[in-house]
VEXDREN-2710 file (C-alpha; in Angstrom, 1 decimal):
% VEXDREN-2710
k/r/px/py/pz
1/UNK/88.9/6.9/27.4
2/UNK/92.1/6.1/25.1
3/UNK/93.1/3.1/27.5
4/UNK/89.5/2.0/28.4
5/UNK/88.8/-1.8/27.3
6/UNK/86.5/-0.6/24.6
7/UNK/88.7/1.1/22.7
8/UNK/91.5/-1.9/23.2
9/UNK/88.7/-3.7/21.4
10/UNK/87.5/-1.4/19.0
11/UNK/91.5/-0.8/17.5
12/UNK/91.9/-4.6/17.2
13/UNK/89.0/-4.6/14.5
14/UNK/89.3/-4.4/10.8
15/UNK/88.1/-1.1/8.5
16/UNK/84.9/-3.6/7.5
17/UNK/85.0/-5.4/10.8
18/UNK/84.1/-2.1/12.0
19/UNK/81.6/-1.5/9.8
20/UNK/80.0/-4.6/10.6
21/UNK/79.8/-3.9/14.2
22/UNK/78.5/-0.5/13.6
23/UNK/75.4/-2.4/11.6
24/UNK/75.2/-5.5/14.0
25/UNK/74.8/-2.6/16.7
26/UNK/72.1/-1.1/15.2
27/UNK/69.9/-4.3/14.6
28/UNK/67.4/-4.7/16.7
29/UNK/67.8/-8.2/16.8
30/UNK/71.3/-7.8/18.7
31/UNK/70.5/-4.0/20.2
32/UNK/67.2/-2.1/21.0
33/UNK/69.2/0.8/23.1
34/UNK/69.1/3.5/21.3
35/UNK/71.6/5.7/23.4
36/UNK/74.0/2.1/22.8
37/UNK/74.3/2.5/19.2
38/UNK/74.8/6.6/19.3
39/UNK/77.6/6.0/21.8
40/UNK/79.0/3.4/19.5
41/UNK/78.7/5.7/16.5
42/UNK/80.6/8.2/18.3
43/UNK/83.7/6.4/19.1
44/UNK/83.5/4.8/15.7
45/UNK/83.5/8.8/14.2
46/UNK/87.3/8.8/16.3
47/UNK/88.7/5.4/14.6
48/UNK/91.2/4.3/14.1
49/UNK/93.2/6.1/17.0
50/UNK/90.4/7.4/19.6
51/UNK/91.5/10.3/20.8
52/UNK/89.5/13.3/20.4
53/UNK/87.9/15.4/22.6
54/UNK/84.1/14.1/22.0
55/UNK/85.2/10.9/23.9
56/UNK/85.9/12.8/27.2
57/UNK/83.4/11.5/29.5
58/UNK/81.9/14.8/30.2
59/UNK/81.3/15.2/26.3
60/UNK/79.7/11.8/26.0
61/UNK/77.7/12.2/28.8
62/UNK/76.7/16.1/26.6
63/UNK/75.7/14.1/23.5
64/UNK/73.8/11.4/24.8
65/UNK/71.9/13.2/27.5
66/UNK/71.8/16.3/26.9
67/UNK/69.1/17.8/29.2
68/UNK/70.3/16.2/32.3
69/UNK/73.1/17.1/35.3
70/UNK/76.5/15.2/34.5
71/UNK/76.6/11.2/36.2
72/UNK/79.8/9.1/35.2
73/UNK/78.1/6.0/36.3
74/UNK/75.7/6.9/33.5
75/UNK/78.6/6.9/30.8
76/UNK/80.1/4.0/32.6
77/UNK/76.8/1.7/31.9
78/UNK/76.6/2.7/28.8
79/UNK/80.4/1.5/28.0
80/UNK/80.1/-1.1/29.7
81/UNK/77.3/-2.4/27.7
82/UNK/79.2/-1.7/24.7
83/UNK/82.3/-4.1/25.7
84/UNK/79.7/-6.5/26.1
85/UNK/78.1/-6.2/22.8
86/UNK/81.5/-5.9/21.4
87/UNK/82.6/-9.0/22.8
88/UNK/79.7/-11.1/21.6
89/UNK/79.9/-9.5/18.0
90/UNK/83.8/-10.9/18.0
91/UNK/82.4/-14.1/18.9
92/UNK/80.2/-14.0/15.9
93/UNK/82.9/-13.7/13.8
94/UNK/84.5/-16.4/15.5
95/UNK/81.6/-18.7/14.8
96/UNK/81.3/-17.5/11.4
97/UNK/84.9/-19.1/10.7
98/UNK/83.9/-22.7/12.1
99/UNK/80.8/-23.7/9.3
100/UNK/81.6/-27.5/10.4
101/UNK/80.6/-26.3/13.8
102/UNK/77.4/-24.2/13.1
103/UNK/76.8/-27.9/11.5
104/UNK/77.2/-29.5/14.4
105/UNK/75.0/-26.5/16.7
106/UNK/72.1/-27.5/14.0
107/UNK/72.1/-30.6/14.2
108/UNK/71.7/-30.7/18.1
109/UNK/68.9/-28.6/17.7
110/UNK/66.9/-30.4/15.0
111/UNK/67.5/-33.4/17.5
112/UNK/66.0/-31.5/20.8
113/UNK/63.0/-30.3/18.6
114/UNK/62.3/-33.4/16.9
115/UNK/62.8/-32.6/13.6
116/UNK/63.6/-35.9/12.3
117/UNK/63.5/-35.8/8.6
118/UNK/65.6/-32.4/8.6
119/UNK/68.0/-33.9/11.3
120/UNK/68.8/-37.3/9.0
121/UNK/69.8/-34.7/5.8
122/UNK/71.4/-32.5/8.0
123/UNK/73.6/-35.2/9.3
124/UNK/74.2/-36.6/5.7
125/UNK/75.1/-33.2/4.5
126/UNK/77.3/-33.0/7.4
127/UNK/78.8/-36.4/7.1
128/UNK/79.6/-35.8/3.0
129/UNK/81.5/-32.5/3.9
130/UNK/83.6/-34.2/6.8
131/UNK/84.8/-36.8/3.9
132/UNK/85.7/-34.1/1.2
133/UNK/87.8/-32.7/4.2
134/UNK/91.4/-32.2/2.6
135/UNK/93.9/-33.4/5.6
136/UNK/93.0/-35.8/8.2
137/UNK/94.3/-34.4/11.5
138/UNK/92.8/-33.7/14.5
139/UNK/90.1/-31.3/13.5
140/UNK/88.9/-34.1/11.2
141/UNK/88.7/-36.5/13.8
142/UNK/87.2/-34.5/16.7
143/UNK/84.8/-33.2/14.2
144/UNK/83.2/-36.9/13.1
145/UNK/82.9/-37.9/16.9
146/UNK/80.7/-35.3/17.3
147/UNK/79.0/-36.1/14.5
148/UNK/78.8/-39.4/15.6
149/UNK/77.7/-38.4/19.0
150/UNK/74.8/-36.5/17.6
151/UNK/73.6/-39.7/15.8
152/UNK/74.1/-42.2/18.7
153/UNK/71.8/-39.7/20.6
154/UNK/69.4/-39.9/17.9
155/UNK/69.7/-43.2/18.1
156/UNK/68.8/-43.4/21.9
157/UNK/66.0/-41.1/21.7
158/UNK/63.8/-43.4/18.6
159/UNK/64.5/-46.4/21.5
160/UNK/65.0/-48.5/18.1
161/UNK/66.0/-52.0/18.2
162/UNK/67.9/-52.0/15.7
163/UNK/71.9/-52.3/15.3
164/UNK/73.6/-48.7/15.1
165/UNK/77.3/-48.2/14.3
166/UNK/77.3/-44.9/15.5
167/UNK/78.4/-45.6/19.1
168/UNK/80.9/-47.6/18.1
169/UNK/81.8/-45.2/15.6
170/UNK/81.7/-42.5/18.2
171/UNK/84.7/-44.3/20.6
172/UNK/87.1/-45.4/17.6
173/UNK/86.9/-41.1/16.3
174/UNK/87.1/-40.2/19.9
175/UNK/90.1/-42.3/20.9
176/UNK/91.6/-41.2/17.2
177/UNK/91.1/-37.5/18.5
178/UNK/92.4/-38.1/21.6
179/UNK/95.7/-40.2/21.1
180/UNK/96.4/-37.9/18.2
181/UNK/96.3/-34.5/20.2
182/UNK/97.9/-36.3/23.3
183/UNK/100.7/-37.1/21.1
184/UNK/101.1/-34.0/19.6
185/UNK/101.0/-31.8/23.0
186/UNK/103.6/-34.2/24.5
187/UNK/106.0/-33.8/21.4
188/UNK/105.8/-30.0/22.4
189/UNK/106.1/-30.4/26.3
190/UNK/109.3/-32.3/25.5
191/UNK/110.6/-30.5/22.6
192/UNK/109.9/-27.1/24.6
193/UNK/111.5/-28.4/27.6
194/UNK/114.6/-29.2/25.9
195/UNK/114.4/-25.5/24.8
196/UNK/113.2/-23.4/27.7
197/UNK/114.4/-26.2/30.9
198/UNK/110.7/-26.0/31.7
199/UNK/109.1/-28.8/33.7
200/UNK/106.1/-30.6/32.3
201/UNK/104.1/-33.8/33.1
202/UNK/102.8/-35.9/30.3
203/UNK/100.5/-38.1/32.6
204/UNK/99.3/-41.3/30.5
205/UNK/102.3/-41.2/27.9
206/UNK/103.9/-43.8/28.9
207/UNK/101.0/-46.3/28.5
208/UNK/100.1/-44.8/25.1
209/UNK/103.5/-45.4/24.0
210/UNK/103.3/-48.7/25.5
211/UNK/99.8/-49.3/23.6
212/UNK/101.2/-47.9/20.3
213/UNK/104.1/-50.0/20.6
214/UNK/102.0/-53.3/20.5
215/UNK/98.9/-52.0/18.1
216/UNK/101.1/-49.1/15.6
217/UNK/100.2/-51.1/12.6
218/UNK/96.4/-50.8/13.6
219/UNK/96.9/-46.9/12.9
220/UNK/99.2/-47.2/9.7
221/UNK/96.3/-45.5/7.6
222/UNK/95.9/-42.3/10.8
223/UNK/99.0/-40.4/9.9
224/UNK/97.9/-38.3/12.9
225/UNK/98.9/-40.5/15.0
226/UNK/101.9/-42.3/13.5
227/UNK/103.7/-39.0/12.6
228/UNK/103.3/-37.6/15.9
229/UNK/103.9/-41.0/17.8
230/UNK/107.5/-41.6/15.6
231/UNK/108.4/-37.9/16.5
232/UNK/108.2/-38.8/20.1
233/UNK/110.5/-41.3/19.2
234/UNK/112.9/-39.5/18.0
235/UNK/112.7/-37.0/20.8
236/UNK/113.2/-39.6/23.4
237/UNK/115.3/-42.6/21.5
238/UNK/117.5/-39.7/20.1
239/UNK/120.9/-42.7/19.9
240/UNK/118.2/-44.7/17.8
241/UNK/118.6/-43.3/14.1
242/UNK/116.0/-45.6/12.5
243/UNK/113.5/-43.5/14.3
244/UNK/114.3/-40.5/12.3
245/UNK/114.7/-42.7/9.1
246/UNK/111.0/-43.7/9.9
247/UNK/109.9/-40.3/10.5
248/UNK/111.2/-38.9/7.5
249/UNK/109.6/-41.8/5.2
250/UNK/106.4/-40.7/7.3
251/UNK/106.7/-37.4/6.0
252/UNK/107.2/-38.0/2.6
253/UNK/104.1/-40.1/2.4
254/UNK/101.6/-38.2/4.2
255/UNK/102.3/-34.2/5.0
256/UNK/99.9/-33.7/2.1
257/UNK/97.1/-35.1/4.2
258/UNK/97.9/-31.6/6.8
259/UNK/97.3/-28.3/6.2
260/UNK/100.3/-26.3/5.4
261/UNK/101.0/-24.8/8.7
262/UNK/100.7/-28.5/10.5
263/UNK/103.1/-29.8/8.3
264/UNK/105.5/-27.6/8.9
265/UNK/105.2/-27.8/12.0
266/UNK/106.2/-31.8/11.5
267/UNK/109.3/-31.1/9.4
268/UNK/110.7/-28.9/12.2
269/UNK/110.7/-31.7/14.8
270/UNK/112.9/-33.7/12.0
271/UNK/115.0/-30.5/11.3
272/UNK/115.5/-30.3/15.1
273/UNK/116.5/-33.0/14.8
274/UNK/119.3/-33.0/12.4
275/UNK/120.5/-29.7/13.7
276/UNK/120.7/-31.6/17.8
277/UNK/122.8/-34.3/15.7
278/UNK/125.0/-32.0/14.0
279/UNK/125.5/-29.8/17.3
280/UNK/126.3/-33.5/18.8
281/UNK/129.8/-34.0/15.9
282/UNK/127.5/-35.6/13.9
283/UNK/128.3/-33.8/10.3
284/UNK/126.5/-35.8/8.2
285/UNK/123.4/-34.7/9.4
286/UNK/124.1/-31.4/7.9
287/UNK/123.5/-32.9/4.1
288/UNK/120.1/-34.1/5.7
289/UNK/119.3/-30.5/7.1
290/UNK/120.0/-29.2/3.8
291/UNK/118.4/-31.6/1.9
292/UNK/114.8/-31.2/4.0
293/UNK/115.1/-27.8/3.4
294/UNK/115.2/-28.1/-0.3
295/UNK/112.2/-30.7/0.4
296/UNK/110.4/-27.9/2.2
297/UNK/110.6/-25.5/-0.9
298/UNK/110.3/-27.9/-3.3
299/UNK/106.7/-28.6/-1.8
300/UNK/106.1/-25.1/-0.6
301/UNK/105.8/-26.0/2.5
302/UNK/108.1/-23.4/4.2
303/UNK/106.3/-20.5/2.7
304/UNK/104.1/-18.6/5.4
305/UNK/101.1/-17.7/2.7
306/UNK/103.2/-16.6/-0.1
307/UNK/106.3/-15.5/1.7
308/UNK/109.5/-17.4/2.6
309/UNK/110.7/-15.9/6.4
310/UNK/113.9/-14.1/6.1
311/UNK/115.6/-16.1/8.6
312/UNK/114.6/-19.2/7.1
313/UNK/115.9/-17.7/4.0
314/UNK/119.6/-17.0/5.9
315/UNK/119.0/-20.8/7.6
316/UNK/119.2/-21.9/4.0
317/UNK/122.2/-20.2/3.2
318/UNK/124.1/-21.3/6.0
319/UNK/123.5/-24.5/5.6
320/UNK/124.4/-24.1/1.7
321/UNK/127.4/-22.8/2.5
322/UNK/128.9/-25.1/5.0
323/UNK/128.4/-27.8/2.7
324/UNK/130.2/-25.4/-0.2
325/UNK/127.0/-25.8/-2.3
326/UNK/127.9/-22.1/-3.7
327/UNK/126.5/-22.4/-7.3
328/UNK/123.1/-23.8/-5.7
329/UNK/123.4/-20.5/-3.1
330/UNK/123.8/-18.3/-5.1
331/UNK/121.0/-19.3/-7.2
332/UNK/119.1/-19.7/-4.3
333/UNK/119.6/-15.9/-3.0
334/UNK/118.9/-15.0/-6.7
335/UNK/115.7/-16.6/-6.8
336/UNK/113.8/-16.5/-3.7
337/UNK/114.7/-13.0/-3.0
338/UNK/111.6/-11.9/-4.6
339/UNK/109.2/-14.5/-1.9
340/UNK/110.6/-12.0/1.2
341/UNK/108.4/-9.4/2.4
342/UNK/109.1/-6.2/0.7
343/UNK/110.3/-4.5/4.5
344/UNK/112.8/-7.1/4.8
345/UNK/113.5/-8.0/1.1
346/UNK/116.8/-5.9/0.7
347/UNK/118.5/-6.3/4.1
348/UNK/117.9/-9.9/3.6
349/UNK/119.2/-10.2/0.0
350/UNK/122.2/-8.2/0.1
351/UNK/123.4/-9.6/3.4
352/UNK/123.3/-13.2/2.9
353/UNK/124.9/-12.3/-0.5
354/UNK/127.9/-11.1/1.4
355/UNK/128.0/-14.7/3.7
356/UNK/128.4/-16.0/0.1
357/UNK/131.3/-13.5/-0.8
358/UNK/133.0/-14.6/2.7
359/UNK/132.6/-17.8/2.3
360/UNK/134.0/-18.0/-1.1
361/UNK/136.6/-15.3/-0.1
362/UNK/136.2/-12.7/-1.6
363/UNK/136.4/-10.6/1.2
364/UNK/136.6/-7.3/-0.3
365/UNK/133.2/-8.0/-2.3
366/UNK/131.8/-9.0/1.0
367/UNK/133.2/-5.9/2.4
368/UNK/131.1/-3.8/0.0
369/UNK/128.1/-5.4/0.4
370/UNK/128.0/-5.1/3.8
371/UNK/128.5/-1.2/3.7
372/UNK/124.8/-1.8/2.4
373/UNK/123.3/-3.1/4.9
374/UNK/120.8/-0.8/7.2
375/UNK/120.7/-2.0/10.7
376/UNK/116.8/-2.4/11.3
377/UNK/117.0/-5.3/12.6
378/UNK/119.1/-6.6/15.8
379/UNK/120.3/-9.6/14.4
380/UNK/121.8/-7.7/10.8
381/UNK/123.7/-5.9/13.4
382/UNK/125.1/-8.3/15.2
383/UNK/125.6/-10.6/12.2
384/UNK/127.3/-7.7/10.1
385/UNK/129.5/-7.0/13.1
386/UNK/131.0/-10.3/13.4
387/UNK/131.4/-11.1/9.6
388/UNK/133.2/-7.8/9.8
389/UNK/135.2/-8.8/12.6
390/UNK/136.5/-12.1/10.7
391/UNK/136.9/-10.7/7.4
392/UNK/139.7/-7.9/8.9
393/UNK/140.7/-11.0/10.7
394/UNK/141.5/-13.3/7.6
395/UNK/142.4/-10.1/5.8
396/UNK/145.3/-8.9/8.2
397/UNK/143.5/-5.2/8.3
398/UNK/145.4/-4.2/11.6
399/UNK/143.8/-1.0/12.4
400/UNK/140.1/-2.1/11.2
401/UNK/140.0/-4.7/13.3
402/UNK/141.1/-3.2/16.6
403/UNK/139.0/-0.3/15.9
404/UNK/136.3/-2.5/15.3
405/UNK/136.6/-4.6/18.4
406/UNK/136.3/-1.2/20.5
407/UNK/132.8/-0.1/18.7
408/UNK/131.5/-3.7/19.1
409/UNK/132.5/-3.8/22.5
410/UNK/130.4/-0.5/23.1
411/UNK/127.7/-1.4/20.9
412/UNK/127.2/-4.2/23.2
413/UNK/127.5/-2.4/26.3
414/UNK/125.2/0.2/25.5
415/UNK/122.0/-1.6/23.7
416/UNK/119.8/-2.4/26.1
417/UNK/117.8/-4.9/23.5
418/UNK/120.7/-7.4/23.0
419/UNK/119.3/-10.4/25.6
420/UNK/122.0/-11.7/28.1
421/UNK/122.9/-14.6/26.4
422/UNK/123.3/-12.7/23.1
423/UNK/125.9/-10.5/24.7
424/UNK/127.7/-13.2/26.5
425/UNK/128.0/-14.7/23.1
426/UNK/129.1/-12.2/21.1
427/UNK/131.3/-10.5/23.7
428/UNK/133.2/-13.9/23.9
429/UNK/133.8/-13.8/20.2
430/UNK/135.4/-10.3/20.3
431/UNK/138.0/-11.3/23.1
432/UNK/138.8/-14.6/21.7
433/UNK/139.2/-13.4/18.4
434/UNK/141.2/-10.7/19.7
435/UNK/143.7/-13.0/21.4
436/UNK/143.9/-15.2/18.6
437/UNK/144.5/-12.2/16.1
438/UNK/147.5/-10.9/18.2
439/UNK/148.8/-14.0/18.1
440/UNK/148.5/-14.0/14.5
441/UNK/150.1/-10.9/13.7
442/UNK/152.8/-11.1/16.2
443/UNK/153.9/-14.7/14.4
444/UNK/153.5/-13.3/11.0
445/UNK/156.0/-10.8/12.2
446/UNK/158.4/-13.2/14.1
447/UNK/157.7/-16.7/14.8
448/UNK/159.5/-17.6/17.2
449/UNK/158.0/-15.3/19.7
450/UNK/155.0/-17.2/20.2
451/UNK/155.0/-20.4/21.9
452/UNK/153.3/-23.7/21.0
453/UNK/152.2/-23.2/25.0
454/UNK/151.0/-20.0/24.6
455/UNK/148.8/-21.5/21.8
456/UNK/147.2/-24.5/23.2
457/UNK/146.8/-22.5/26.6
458/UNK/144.3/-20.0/24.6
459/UNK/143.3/-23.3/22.8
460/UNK/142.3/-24.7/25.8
461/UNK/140.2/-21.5/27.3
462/UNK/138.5/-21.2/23.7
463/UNK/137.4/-24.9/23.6
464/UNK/136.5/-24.8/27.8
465/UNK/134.1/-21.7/27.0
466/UNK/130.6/-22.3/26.7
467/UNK/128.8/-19.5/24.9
468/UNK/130.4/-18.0/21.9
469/UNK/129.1/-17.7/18.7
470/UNK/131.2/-18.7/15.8
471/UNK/133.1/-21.2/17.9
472/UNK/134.2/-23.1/14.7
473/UNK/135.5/-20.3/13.0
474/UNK/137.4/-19.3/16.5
475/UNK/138.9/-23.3/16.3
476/UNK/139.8/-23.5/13.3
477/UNK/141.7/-20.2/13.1
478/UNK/143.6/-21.3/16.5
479/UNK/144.3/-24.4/14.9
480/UNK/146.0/-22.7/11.6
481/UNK/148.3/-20.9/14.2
482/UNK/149.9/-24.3/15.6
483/UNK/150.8/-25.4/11.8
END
């Protein structure tokens, strides 16, 4: 029974969710079979992993009917039965999440049952909570055309002759609900296609755009809409920098009127968008990526609850580096350390303290650190690797860094985790760099047996390769060799 659906469900439930379900089980309201709940009480005596003996099917069968010859169909019901009260109790909790939508349920039905006094409060009460709403995004929006929907129905049913907003009301909310999700799905069709080279069709965009174009400033108070429709922008009219100008002003002005996890969603499409401009030559854009992301923690808006990810952590650091804004890094490291999750606190801290060290050369510090660091995770592996890689590189250490090439070589070879891409990468950088050490040492020792040729032949092969990581490092070292 260990892979049967039941207990799939049963180990994605909570301690009390389980408890709950035990006592929603037993209420007759939900469940008169009595055989039902003692079937239920026996698996929940095996949580959380589900694997003793009592939940062989013959022992089942034993408890709950113990006077009669052995059917599986019998236990089959039965567990069948409970997946399907299972199922509607995780529905319940569902519902239980959504109080604008139980709203919304009661409201219909005061309208079908004619309960007219109780129907007009409701949908007061209803209205007043929809206005002390904090953000205005799409659940706002889809959320007041129902409740408009409800009371243009009202409406309809009291055949009054009287002048009602609440159709009209109902099309301005729904178009506001539609145009704003529209937008914000196409931004991700496009956005993920640039990432995956997966085909979508965004039927209708073009005559949105066209439409927004004309009537934007009738939207200038729906940040829903303008955000998403000046992202677009800057997805499709990448050349056109005023778009991103826009976009960020946007932001500034209105990502307190989105929940946390919306708005962060915004700032990546304008972080994506420095980081395409900067992968494009443009460099400047690399003190607007920085700059963002000091916007992001200076308004919280990067944390995930009260965390900060670890990569976004390293993302910072990078970026603080290449600009050479080392007194701000290392504060940075210092500080936010603490805001990583316990599990990854350590690996995280000590090496992005070493990218400092390197940076700042002080390679034998970096060295140190990075004796620290414990190899949970794929990327600290393959990050430490490298970093190790260059530092024996800029440090002349002969015999460290051929050694090291070999064991990075076989490292790669044999992890079957590291994606094709990720090997490609990395196994570029150790040949490369390999080449362009040799080179190195063999001039240090005699310069006249290496060639300008010989140089900008390897020059050229670097600079025609596609995938390697730490192609900038890998140029500008071949470049100090034709000094």
């Amino acid at each position: 029974m260990q892979r049967s659906k039941l207990v799939e469900l049963l180990k994605k439930l909570s301690a009390v969710e389980l408890r709950w379900f035990v006592e929603y089980a037993r209420s007759p309201f939900f469940n008169k079979h009595e055989r039902l709940i003692r079937l239920i009480d026996l698996f929940c005596e095996e949580a959380p992993l589900y694997e003793g003996e009592k939940l062989n099917r013959k022992n089942i069968f034993a408890a709950l009917f113990p006077k009669e010859k052995y059917k599986e169909q019998k236990v089959n019901d039965l567990v069948s039965y409970s997946v399907r009260l299972l199922e509607e109790f995780i529905a319940y909790l569902n519902y239980n999440k959504y109080p604008l939508l139980q709203k919304h349920h009661l409201l219909t039905e005061l309208r079908e049952r004619e309960s007219d006094k109780h129907f007009q409060s409701s949908l007061r009460e209803l209205n007043s909570k929809l206005e002390a709403y904090p953000y205005r995004d799409e659940v706002y929006f889809q959320n007041k055309y129902l409740l408009e929907k409800e009371a243009d129905l009202f409406f309809i049913k009291k055949e009054s002759r009287q002048r009602d907003d609440s159709l009209q009301k109902k099309v301005d909310n729904l178009d506001l609900f539609y145009i704003s999700v529209k937008l914000k799905n196409c931004c991700e069709m496009i956005n993920r296609k640039n990432i995956v080279s997966s085909e979508y069709s965004p039927r209708m965009l073009d005559d949105i755009l066209n439409y927004l174009k004309k009537n934007i400033h009738d939207f200038k108070d729906v940040p829903s809409v303008t955000i998403y429709y000046q992202v677009l922008l800057t997805l499709i009219e990448s050349e056109n920098e005023k778009n991103y100008a826009e976009l960020k002003e946007l932001l500034a002005k209105n990502t307190h009127r989105f929940s946390q996890e919306e708005a962060r969603q915004m700032y990546d499409y304008a972080q994506n968008y420095c980081i395409k401009k900067i992968n494009s030559g443009s460099t400047e854009y690399s003190i607007e990526l920085f700059n963002l992301y000091k916007l992001l923690l200076e308004k919280k808006i990067i944390f995930e609850g009260n965390y900060l990810s670890q990569w976004d952590y390293k993302n910072i650091v990078s970026i603080g580096l290449r600009l050479e804004e080392y007194a701000w890094t290392k504060n940075f490291i210092e500080n936010y350390k603490e805001k990583i999750v316990v599990e990854a606190r350590e690996n995280a801290y000590i090496y992005n303290l070493a990218s400092l060290y390197y940076s700042k050369e002080d390679y034998n510090i970096a060295l140190k650190l990075l004796q620290k660091v414990e190899f949970t995770d794929l990327f600290y592996h393959l990050g430490s690797k490298s970093m190790l890689l260059k530092i024996y590189y800029e440090m002349e250490e002969t015999e460290p860094f051929y050694s090291l090439v070999d064991t990075f070589k076989m490292y790669l070879k044999r992890n079957r985790l590291i994606s094709g891409y990720q090997n490609e990468v990395h196994f570029n950088l150790i040949k490369f760099s390999k080449k362009v050490f040799n080179l190195k040492i063999r001039l240090s020792q005699n310069k006249r047996s290496v060639g300008k040729k010989e140089i900008e032949k390897l020059k050229e092969k670097i600079n025609g390769t596609k995938n390697i990581t730490n192609l900038q490092w890998l140029k500008e070292k071949i470049n100090e060799l034709s000094l």
